[in-house]
Biopython code that builds the backbone (N, CA, C, O; Angstrom):
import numpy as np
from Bio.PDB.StructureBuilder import StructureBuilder

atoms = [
    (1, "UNK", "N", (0.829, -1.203, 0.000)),
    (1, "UNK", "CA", (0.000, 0.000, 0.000)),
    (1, "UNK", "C", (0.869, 1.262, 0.000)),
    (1, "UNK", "O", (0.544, 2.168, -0.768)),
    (2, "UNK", "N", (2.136, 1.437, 0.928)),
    (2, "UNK", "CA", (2.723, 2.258, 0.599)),
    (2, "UNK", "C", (3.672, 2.792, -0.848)),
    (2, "UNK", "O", (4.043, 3.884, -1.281)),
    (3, "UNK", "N", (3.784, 1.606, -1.205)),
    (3, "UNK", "CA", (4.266, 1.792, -2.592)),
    (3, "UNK", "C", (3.334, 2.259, -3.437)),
    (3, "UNK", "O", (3.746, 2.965, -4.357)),
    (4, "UNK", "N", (1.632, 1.946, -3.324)),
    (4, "UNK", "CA", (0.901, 2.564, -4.500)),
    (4, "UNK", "C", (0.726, 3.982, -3.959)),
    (4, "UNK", "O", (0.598, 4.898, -4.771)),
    (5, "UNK", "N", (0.709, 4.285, -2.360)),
    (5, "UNK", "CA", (0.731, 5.725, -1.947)),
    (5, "UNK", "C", (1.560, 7.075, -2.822)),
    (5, "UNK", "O", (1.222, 8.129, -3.360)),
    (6, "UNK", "N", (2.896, 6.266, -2.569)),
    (6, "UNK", "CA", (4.304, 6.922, -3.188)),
    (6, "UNK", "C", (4.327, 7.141, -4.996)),
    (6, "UNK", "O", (5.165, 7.745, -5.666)),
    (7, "UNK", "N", (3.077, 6.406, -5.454)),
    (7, "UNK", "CA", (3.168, 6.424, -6.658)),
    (7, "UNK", "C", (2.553, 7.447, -7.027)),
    (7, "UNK", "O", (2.974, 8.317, -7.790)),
    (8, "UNK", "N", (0.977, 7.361, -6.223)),
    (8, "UNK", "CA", (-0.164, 8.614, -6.461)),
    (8, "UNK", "C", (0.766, 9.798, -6.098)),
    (8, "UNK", "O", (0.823, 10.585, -7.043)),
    (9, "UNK", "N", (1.657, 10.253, -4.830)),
    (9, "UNK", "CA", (2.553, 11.541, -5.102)),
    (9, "UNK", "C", (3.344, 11.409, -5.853)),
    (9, "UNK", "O", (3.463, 12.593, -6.168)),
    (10, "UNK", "N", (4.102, 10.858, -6.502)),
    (10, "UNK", "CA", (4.715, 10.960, -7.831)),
    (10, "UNK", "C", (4.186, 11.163, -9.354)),
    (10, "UNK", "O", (4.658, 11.824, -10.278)),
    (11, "UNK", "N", (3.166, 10.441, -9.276)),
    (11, "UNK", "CA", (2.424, 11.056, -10.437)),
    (11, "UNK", "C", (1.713, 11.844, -10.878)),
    (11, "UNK", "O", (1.271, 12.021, -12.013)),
    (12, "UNK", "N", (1.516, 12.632, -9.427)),
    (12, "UNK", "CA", (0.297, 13.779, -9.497)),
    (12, "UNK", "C", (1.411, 15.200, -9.193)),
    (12, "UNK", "O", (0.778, 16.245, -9.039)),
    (13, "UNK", "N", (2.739, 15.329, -9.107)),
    (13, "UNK", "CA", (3.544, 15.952, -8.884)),
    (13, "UNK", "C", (4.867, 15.980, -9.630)),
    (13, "UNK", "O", (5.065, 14.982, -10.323)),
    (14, "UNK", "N", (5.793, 16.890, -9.637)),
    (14, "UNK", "CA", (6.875, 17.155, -10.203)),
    (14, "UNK", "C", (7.614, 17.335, -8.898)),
    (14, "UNK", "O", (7.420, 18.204, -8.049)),
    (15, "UNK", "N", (8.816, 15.996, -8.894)),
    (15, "UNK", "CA", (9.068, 15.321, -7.734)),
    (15, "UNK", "C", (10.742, 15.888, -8.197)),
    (15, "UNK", "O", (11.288, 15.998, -9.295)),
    (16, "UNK", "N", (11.132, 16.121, -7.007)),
    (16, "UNK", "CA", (13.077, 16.375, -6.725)),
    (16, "UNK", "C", (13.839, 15.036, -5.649)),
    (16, "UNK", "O", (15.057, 14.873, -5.578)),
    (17, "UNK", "N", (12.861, 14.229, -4.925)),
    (17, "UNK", "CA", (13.652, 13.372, -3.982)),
    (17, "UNK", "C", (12.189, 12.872, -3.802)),
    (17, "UNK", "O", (11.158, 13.512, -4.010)),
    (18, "UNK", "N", (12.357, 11.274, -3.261)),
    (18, "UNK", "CA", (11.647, 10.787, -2.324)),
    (18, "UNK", "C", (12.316, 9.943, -1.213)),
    (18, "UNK", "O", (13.545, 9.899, -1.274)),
    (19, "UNK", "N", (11.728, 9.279, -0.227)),
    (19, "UNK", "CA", (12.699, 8.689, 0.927)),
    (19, "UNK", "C", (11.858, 8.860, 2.016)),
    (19, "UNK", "O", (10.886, 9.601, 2.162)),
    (20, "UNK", "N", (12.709, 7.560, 3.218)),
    (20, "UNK", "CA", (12.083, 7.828, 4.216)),
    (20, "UNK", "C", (12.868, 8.006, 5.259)),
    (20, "UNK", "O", (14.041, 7.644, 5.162)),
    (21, "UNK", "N", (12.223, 8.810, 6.909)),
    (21, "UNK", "CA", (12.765, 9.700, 7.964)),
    (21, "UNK", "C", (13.693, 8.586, 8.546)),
    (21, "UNK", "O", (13.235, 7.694, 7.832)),
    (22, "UNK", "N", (14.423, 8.094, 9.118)),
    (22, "UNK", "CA", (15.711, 7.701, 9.506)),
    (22, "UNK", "C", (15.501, 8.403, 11.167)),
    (22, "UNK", "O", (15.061, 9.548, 11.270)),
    (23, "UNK", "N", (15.794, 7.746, 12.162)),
    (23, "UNK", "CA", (15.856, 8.195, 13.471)),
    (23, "UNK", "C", (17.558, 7.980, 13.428)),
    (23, "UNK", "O", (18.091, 7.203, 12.636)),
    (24, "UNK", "N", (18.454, 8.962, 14.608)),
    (24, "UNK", "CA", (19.155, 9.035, 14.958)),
    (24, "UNK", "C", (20.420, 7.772, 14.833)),
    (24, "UNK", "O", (21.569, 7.851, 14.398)),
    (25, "UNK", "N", (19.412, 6.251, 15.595)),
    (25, "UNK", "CA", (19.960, 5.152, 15.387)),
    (25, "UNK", "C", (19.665, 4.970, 14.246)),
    (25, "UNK", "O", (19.162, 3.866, 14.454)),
    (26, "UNK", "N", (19.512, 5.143, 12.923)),
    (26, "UNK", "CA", (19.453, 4.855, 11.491)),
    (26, "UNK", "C", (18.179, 3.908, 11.722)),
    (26, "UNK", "O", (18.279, 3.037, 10.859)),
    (27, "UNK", "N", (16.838, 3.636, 12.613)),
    (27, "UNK", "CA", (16.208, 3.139, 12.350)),
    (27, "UNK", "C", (15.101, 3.944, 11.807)),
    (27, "UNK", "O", (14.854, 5.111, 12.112)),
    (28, "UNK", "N", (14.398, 3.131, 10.891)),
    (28, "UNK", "CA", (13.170, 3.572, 10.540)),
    (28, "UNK", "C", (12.110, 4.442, 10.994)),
    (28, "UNK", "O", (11.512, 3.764, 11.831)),
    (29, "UNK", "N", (11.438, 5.782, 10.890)),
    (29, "UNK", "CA", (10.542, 6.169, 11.854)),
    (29, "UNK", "C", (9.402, 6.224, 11.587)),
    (29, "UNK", "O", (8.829, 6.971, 10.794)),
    (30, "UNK", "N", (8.826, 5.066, 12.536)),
    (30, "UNK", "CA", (7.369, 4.365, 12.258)),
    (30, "UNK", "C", (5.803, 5.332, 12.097)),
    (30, "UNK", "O", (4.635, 4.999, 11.892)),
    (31, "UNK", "N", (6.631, 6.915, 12.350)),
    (31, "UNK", "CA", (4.938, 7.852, 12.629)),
    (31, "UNK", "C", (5.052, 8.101, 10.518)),
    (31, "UNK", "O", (4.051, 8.180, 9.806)),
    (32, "UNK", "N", (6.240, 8.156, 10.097)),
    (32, "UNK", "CA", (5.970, 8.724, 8.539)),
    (32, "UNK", "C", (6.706, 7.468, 7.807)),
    (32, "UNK", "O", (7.754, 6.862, 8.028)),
    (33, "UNK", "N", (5.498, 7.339, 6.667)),
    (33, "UNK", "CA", (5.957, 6.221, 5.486)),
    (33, "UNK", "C", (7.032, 6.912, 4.725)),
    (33, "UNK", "O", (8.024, 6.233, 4.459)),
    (34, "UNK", "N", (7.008, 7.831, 4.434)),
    (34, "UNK", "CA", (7.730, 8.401, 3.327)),
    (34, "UNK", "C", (7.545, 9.821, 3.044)),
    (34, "UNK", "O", (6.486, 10.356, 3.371)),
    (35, "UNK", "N", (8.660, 10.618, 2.352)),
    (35, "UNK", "CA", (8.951, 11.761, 2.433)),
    (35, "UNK", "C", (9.145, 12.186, 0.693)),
    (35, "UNK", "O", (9.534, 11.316, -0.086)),
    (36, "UNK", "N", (8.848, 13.516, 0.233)),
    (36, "UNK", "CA", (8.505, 13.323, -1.076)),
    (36, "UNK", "C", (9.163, 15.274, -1.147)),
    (36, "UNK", "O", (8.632, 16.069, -0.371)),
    (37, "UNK", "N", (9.978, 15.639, -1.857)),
    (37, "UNK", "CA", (10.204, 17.128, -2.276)),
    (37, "UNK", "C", (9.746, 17.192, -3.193)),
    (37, "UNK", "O", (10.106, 16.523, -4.161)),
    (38, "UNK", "N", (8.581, 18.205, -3.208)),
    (38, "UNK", "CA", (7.851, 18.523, -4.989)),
    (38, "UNK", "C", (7.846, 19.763, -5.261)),
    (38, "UNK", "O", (8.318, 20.468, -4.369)),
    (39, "UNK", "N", (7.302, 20.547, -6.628)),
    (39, "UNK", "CA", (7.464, 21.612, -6.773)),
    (39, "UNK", "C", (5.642, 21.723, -6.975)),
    (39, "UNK", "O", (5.074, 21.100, -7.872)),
    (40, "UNK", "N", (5.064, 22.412, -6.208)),
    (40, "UNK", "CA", (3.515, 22.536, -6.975)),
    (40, "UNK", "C", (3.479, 23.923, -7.200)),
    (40, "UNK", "O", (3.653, 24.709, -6.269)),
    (41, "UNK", "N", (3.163, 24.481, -8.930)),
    (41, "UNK", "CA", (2.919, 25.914, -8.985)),
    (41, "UNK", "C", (4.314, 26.570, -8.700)),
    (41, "UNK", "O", (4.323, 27.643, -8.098)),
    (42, "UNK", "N", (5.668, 25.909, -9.152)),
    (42, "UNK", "CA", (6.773, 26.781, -9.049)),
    (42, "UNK", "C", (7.362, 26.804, -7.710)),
    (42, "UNK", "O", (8.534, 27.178, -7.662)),
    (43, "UNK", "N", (6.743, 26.455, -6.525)),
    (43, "UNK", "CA", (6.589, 26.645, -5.211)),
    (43, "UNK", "C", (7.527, 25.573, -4.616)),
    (43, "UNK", "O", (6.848, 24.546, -4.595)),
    (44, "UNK", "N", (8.389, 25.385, -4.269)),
    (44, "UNK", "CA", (9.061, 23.686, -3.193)),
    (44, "UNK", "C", (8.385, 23.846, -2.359)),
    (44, "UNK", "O", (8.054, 24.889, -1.796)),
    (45, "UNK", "N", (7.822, 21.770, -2.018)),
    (45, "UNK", "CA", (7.073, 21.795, -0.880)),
    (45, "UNK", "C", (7.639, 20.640, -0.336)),
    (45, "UNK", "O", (8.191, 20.006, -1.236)),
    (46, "UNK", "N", (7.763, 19.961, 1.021)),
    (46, "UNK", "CA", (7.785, 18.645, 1.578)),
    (46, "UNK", "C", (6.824, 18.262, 1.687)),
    (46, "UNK", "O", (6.001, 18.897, 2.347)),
    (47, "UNK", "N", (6.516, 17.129, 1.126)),
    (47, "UNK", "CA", (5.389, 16.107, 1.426)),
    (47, "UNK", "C", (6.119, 14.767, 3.041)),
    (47, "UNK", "O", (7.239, 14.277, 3.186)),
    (48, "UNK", "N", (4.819, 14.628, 3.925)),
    (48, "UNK", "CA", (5.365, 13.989, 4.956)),
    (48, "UNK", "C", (3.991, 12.862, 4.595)),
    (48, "UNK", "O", (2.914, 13.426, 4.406)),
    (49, "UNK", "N", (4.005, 11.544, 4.512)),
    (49, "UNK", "CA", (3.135, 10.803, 4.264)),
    (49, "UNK", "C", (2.899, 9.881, 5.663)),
    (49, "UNK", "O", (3.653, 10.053, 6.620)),
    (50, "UNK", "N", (1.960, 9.033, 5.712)),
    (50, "UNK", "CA", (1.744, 8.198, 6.645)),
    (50, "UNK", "C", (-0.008, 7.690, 5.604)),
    (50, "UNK", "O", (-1.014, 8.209, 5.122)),
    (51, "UNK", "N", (0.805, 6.080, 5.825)),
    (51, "UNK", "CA", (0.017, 5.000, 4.823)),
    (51, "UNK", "C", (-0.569, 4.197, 5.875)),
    (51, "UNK", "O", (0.003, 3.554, 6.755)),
    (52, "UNK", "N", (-1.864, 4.347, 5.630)),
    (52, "UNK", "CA", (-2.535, 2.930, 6.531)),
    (52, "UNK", "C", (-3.751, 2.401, 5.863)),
    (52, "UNK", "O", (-4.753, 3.115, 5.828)),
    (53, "UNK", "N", (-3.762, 0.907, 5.188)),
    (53, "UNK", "CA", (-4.453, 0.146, 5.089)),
    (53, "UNK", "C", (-5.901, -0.203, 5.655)),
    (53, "UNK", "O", (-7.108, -0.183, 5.412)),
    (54, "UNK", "N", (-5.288, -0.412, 6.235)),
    (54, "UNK", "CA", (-6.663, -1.266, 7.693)),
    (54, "UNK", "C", (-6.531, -0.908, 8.982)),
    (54, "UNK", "O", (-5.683, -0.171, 9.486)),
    (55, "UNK", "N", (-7.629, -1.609, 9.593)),
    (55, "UNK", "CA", (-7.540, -1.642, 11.145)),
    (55, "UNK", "C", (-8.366, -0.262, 12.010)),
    (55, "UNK", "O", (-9.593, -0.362, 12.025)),
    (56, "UNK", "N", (-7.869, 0.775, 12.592)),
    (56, "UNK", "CA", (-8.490, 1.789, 13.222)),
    (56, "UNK", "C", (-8.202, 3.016, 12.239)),
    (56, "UNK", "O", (-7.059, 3.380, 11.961)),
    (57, "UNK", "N", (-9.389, 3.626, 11.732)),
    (57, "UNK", "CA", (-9.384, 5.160, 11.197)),
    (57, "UNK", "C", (-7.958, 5.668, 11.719)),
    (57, "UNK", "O", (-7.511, 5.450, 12.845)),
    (58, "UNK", "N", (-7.335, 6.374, 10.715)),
    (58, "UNK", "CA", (-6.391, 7.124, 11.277)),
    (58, "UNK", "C", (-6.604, 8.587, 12.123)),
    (58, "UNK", "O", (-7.010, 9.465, 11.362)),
    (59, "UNK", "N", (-6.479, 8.903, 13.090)),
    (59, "UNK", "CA", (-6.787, 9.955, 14.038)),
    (59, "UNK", "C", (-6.311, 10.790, 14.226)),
    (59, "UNK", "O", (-5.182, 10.693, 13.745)),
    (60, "UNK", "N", (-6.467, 11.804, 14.741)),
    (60, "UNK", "CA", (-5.898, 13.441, 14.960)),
    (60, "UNK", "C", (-4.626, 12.660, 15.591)),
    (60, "UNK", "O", (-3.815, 12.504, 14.678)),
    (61, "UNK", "N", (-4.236, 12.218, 16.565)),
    (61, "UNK", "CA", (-3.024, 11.998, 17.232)),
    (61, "UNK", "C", (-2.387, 11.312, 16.670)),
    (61, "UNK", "O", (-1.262, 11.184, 17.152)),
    (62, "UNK", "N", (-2.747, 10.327, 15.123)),
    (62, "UNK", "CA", (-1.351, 9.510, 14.282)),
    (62, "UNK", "C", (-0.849, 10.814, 13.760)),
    (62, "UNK", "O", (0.373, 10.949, 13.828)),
    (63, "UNK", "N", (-1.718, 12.072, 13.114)),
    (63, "UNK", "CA", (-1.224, 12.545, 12.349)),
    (63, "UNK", "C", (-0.198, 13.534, 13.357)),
    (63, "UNK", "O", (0.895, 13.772, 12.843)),
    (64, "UNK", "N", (-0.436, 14.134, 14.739)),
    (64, "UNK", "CA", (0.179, 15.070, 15.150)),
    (64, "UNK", "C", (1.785, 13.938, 15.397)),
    (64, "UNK", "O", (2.896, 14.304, 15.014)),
    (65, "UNK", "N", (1.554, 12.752, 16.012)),
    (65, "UNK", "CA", (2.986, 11.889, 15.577)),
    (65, "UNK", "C", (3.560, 12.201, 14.139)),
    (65, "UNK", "O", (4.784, 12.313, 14.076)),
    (66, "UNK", "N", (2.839, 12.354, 12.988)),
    (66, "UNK", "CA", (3.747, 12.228, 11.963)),
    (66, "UNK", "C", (4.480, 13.876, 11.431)),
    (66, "UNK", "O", (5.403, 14.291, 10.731)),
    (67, "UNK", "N", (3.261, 14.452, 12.377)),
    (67, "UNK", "CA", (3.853, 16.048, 12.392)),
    (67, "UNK", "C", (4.784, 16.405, 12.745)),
    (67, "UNK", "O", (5.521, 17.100, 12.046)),
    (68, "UNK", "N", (5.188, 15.885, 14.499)),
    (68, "UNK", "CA", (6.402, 15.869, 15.105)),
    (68, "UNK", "C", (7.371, 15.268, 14.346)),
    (68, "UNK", "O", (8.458, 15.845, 14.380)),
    (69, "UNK", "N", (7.286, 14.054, 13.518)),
    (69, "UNK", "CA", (8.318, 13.785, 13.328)),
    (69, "UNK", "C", (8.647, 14.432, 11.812)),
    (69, "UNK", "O", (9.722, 14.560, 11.225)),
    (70, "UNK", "N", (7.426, 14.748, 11.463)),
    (70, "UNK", "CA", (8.413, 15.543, 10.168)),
    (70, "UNK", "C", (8.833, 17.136, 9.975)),
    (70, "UNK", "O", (9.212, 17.912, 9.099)),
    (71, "UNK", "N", (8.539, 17.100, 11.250)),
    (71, "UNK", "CA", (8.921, 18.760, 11.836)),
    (71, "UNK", "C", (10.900, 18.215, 12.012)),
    (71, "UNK", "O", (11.701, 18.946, 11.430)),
    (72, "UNK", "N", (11.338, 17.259, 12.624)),
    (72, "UNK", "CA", (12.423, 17.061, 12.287)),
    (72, "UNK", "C", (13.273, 17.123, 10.835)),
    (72, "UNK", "O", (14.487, 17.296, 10.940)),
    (73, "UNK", "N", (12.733, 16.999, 9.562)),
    (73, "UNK", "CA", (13.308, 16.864, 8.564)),
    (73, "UNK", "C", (13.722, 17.857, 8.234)),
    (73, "UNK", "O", (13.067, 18.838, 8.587)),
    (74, "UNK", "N", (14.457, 17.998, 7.757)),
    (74, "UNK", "CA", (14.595, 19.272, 6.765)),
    (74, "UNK", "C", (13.434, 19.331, 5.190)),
    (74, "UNK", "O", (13.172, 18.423, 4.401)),
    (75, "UNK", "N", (13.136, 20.238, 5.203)),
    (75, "UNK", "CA", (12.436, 20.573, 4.191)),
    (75, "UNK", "C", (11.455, 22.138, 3.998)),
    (75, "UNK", "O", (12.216, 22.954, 4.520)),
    (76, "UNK", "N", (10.833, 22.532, 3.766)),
    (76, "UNK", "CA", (9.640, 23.686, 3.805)),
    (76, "UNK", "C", (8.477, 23.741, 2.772)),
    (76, "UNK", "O", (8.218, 23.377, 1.625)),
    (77, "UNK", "N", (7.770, 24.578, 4.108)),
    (77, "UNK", "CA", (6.576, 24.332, 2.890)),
    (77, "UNK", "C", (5.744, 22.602, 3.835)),
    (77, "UNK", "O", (4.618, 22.219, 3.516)),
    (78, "UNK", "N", (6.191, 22.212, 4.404)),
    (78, "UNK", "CA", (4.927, 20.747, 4.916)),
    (78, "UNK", "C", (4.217, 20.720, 4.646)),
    (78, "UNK", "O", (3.555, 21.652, 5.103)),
    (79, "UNK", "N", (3.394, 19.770, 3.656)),
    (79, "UNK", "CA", (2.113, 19.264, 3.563)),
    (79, "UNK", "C", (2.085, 18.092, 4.138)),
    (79, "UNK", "O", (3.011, 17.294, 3.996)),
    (80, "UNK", "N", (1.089, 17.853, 4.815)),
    (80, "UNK", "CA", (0.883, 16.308, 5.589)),
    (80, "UNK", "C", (-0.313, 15.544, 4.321)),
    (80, "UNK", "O", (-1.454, 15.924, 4.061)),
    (81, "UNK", "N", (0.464, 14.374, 3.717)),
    (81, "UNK", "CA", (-0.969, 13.332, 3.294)),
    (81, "UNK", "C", (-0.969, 12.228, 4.000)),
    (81, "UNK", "O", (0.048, 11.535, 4.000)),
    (82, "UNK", "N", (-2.023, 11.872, 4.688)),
    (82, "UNK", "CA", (-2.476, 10.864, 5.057)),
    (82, "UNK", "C", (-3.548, 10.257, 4.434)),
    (82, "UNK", "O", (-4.601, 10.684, 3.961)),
    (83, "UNK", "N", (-2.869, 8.782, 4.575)),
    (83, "UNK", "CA", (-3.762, 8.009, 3.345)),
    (83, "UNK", "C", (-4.179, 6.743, 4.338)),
    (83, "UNK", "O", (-3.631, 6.191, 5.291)),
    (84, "UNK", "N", (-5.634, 6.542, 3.510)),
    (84, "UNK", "CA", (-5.739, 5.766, 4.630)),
    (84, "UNK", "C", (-7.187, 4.705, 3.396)),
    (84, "UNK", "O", (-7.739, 5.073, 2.359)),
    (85, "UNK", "N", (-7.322, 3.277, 4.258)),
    (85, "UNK", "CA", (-8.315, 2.501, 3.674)),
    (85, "UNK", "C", (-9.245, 2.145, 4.614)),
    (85, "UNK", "O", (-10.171, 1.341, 4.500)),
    (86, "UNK", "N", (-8.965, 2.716, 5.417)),
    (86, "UNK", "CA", (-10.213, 2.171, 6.992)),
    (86, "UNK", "C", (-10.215, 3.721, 7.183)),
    (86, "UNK", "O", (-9.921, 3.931, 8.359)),
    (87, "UNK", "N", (-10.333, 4.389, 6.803)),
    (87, "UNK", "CA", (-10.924, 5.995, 6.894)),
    (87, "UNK", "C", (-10.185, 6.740, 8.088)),
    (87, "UNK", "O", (-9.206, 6.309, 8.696)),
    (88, "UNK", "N", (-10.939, 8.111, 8.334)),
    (88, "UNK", "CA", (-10.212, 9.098, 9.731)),
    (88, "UNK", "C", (-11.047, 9.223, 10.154)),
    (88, "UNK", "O", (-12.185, 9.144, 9.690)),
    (89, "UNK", "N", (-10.566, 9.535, 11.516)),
    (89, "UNK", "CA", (-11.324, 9.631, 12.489)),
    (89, "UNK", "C", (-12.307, 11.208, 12.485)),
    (89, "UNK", "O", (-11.862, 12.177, 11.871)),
    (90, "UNK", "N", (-13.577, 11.286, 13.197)),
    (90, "UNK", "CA", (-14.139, 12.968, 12.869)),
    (90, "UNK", "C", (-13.485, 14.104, 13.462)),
    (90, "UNK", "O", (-13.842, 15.231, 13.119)),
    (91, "UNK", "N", (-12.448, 13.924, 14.426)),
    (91, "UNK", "CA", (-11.514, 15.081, 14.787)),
    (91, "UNK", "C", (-10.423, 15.123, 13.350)),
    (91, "UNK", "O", (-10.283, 16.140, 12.671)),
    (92, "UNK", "N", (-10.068, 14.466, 13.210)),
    (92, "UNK", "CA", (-8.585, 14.585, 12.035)),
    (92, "UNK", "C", (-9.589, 15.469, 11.080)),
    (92, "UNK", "O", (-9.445, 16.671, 10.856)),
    (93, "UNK", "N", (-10.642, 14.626, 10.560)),
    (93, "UNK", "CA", (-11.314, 15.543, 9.520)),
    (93, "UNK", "C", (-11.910, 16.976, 9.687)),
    (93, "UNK", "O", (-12.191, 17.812, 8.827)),
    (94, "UNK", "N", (-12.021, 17.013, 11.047)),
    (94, "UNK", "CA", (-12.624, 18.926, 11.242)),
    (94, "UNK", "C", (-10.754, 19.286, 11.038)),
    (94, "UNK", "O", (-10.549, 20.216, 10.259)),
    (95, "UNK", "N", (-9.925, 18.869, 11.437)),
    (95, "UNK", "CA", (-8.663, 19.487, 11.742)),
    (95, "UNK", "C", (-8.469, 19.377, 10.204)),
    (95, "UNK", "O", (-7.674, 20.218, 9.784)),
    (96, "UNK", "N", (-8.936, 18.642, 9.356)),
    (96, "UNK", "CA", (-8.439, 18.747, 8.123)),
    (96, "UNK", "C", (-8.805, 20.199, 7.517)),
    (96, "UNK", "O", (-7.964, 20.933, 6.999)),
    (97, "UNK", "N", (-10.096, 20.495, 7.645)),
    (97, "UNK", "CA", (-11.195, 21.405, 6.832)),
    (97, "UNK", "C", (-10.455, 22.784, 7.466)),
    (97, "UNK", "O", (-10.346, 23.700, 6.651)),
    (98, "UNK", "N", (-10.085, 22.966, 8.430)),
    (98, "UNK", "CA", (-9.155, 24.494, 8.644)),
    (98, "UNK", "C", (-7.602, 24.283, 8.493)),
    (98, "UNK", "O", (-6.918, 25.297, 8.629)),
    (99, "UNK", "N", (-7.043, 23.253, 8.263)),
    (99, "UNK", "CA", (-5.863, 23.068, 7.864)),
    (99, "UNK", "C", (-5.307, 22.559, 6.974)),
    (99, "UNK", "O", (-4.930, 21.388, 6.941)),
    (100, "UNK", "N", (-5.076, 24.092, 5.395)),
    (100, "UNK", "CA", (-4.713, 23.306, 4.289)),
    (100, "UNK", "C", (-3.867, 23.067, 3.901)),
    (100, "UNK", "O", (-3.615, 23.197, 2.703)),
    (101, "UNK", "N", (-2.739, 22.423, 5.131)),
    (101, "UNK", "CA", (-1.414, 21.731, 5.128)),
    (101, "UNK", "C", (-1.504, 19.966, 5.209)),
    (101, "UNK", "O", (-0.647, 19.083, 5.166)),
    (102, "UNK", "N", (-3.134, 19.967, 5.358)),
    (102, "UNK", "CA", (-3.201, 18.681, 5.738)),
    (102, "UNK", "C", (-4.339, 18.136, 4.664)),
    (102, "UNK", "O", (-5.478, 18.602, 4.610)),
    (103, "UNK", "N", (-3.842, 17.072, 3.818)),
    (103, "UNK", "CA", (-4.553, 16.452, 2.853)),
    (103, "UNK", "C", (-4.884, 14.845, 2.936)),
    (103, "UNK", "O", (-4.009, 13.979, 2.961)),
    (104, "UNK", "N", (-6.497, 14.560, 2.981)),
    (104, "UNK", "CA", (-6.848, 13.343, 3.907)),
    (104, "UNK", "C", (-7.056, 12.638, 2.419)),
    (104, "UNK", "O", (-7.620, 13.355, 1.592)),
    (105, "UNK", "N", (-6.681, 11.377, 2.010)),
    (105, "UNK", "CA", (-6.707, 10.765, 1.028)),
    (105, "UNK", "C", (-7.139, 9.054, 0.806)),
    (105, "UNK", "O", (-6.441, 8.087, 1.110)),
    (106, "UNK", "N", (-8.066, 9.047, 0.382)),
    (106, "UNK", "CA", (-8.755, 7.909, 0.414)),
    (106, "UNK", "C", (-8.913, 7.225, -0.475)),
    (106, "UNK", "O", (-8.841, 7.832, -1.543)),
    (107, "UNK", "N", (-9.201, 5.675, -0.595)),
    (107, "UNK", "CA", (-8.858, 4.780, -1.376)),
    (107, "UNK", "C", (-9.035, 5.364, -2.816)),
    (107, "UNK", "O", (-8.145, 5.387, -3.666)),
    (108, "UNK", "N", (-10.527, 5.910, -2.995)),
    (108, "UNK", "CA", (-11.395, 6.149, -3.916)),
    (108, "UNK", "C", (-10.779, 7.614, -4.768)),
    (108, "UNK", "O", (-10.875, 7.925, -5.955)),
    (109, "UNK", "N", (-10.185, 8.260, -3.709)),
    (109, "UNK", "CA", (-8.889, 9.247, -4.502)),
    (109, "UNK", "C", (-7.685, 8.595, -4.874)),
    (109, "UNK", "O", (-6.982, 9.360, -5.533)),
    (110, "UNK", "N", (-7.281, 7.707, -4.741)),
    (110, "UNK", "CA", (-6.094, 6.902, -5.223)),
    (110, "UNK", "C", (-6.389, 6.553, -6.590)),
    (110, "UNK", "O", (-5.975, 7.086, -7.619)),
    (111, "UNK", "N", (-7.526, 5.130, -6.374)),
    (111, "UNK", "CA", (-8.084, 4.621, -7.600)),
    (111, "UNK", "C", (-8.268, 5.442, -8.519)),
    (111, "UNK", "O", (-7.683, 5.521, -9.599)),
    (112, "UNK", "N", (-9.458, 6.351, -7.911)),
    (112, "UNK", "CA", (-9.613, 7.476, -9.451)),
    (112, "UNK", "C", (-8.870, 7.847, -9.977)),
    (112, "UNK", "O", (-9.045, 8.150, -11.157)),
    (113, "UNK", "N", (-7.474, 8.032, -9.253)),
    (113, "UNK", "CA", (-6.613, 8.811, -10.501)),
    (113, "UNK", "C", (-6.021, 8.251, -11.511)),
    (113, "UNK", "O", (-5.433, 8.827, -12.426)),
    (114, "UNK", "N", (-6.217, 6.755, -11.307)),
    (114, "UNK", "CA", (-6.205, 5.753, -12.166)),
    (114, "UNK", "C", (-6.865, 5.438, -13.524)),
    (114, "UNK", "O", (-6.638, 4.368, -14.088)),
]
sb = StructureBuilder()
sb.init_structure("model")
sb.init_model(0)
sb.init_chain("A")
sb.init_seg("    ")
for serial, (resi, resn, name, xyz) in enumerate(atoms, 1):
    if name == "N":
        sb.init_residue(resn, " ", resi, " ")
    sb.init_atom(name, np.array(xyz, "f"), 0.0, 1.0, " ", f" {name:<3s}", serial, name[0])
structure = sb.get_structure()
């Protein structure tokens, strides 16, 4: 799933890097799938992703984890996508509707762009 995630920002964008956040000990950091530098409208932006399949709606507090941690990266400009196949929770989505740093993305936006 994260690989078809990484595809929908690559193909819907004009991409400079993709990759993922690295903790200190070079391990993996489990709040963001992947990290994406694009240009939208001339503009550089960081894309900070977090992919979830199944299981529990993703919620205001996965995404403020993936915030923190991509507040570590270097980049500017943050957009948060969270993608998800078991939906968000109704706080993430009011937090979505006044925050248009944060883009909630669902199966049915994936597919379609197909």
């Amino acid at each position: 799933f994260k690989t078809i995630c990484m595809d929908y920002v690559t193909l819907r964008y004009t991409y400079r890097y993709a990759g993922k956040i690295r903790k200190k000990d070079d391990s993996l950091d489990s709040n963001v799938d992947f990290v994406v530098g694009i240009s939208e409208n001339g503009v550089g932006r960081t894309i900070i992703a977090k992919c979830k399949l199944d299981g529990e709606p993703i919620s205001l507090e996965d995404f403020k984890r993936s915030r923190e941690s991509g507040n570590r990266t270097q980049g500017i400009n943050r957009m948060y996508m969270m993608f998800s196949g078991c939906g968000f929770t109704d706080e993430l989505v009011e937090e979505a509707k006044i925050d248009p740093n944060i883009k909630l993305v669902t199966l049915e936006d994936i597919f379609g762009a197909w």
